[in-house]
VEXMAR-346858 format. One record per residue (C-alpha): residue in three letters; x, y, z; residue number from 0. Coordinates in pm, whole numbers. Layout:
<atoms>
- ALA  X  Y  Z  NUM;
...
</atoms>
This chain:
<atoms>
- UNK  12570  8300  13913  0;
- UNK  12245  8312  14071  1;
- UNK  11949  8585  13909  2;
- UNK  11936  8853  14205  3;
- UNK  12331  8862  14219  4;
- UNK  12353  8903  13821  5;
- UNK  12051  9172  13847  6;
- UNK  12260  9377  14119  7;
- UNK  12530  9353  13863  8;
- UNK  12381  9485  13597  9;
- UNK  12190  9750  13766  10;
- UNK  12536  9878  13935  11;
- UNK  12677  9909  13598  12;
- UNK  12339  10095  13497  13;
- UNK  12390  10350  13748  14;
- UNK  12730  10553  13672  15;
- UNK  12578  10602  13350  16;
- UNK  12225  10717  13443  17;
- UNK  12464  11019  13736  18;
- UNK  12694  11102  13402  19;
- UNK  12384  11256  13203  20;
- UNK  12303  11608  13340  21;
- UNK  12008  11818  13299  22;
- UNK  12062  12187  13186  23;
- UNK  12060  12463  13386  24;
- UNK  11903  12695  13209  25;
- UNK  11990  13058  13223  26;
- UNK  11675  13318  13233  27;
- UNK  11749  13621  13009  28;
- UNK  11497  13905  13007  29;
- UNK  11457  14054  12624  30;
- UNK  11340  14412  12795  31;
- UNK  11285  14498  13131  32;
- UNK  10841  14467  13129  33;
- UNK  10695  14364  13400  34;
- UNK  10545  14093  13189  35;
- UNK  10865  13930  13113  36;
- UNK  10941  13939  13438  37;
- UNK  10683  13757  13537  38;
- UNK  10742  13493  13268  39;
- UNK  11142  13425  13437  40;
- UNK  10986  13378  13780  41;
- UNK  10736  13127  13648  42;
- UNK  11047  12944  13458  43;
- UNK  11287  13015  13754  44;
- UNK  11011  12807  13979  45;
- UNK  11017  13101  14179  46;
- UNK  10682  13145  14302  47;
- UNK  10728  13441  14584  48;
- UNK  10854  13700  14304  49;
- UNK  10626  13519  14089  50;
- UNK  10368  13670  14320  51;
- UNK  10552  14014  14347  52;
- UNK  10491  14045  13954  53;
- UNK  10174  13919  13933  54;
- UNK  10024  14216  14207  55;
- UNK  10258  14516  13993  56;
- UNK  10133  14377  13642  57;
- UNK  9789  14194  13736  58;
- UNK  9657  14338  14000  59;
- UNK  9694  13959  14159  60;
- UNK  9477  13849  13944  61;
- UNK  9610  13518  13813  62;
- UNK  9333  13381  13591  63;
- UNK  9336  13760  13408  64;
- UNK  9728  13663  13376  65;
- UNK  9658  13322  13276  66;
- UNK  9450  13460  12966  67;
- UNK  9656  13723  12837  68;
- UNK  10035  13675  12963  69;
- UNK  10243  13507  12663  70;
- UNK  10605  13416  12734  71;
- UNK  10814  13333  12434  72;
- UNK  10460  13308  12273  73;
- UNK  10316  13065  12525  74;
- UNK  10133  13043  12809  75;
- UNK  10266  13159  13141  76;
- UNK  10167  12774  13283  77;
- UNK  10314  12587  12983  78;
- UNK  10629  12807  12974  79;
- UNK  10724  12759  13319  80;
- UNK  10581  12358  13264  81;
- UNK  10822  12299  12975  82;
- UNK  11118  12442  13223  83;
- UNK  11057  12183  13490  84;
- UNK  10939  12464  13725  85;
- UNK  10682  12224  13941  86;
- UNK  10635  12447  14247  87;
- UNK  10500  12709  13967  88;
- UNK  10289  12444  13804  89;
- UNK  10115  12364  14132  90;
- UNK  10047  12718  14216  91;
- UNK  9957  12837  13870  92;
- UNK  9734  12531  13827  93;
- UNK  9507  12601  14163  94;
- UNK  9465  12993  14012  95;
- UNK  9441  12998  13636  96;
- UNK  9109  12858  13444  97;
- UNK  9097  12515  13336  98;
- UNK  9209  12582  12986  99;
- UNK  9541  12715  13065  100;
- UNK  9573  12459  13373  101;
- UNK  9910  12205  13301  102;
- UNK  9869  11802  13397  103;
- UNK  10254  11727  13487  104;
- UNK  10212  11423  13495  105;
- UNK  10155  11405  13088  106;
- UNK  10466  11385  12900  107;
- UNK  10483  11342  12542  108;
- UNK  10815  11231  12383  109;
- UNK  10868  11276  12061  110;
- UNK  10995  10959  11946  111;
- UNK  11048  11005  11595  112;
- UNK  11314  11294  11683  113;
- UNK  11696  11169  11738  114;
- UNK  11745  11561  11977  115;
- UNK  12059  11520  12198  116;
- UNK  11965  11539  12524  117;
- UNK  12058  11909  12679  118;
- UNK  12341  11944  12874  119;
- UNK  12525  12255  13077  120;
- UNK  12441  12615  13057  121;
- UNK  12168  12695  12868  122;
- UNK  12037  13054  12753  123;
- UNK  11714  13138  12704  124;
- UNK  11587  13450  12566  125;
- UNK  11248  13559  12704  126;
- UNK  11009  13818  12619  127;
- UNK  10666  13871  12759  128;
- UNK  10357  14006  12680  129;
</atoms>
């Protein structure tokens, strides 16, 4: 068997495994009905238009003042919606915010001593703002 025919092989049988695993969809739900938390499920959601739509009620559009003082879940507004997978956020947040509170996505760290499951399904997630 010749090396580029046993290569497609393998990486054939690579591939049904790699479509089985599923990311979670994760399910936004608001812990009170503040503008602030809110704003945090639109940054998570990667919804940037209502993210905008909150950020002119609660902000005054001001995104750098939101950048300093909105917590979600007791994190920044750009790291919340970062640890979500909400790009389109990122890249609007991160053009807006200051530096500090500005999100490199291309930076991951794993942790590698952790054995976590990978998430899978419907997932819940609790938010409050402030």
């Amino acid at each position: 068997m010749n090396r580029a025919r046993l290569i497609t092989i393998l990486l054939a049988g690579a591939l049904p495994l790699s479509t089985m695993a599923s990311e979670a969809q994760y399910e936004f739900v608001a812990n009170d009905s503040s503008i602030a938390t809110k704003t945090c499920i639109s940054a998570a959601s990667n919804d940037v238009s209502s993210l905008k739509k909150y950020a002119r009620q609660g902000f005054d559009g001001n995104f750098q003042l939101m950048g300093l003082s909105l917590t979600c879940n007791g994190v920044d507004v750009n790291s919340f919606a970062q640890s979500f997978g909400a790009s389109d956020t990122n890249e609007f947040l991160n053009g807006r915010v200051s530096r500090k509170y500005q999100v490199d996505s291309d930076v991951e760290i794993i942790d590698v001593s952790g054995t976590y499951p990978p998430l899978t399904g419907k997932v819940q997630v609790i938010v409050s703002g402030k």
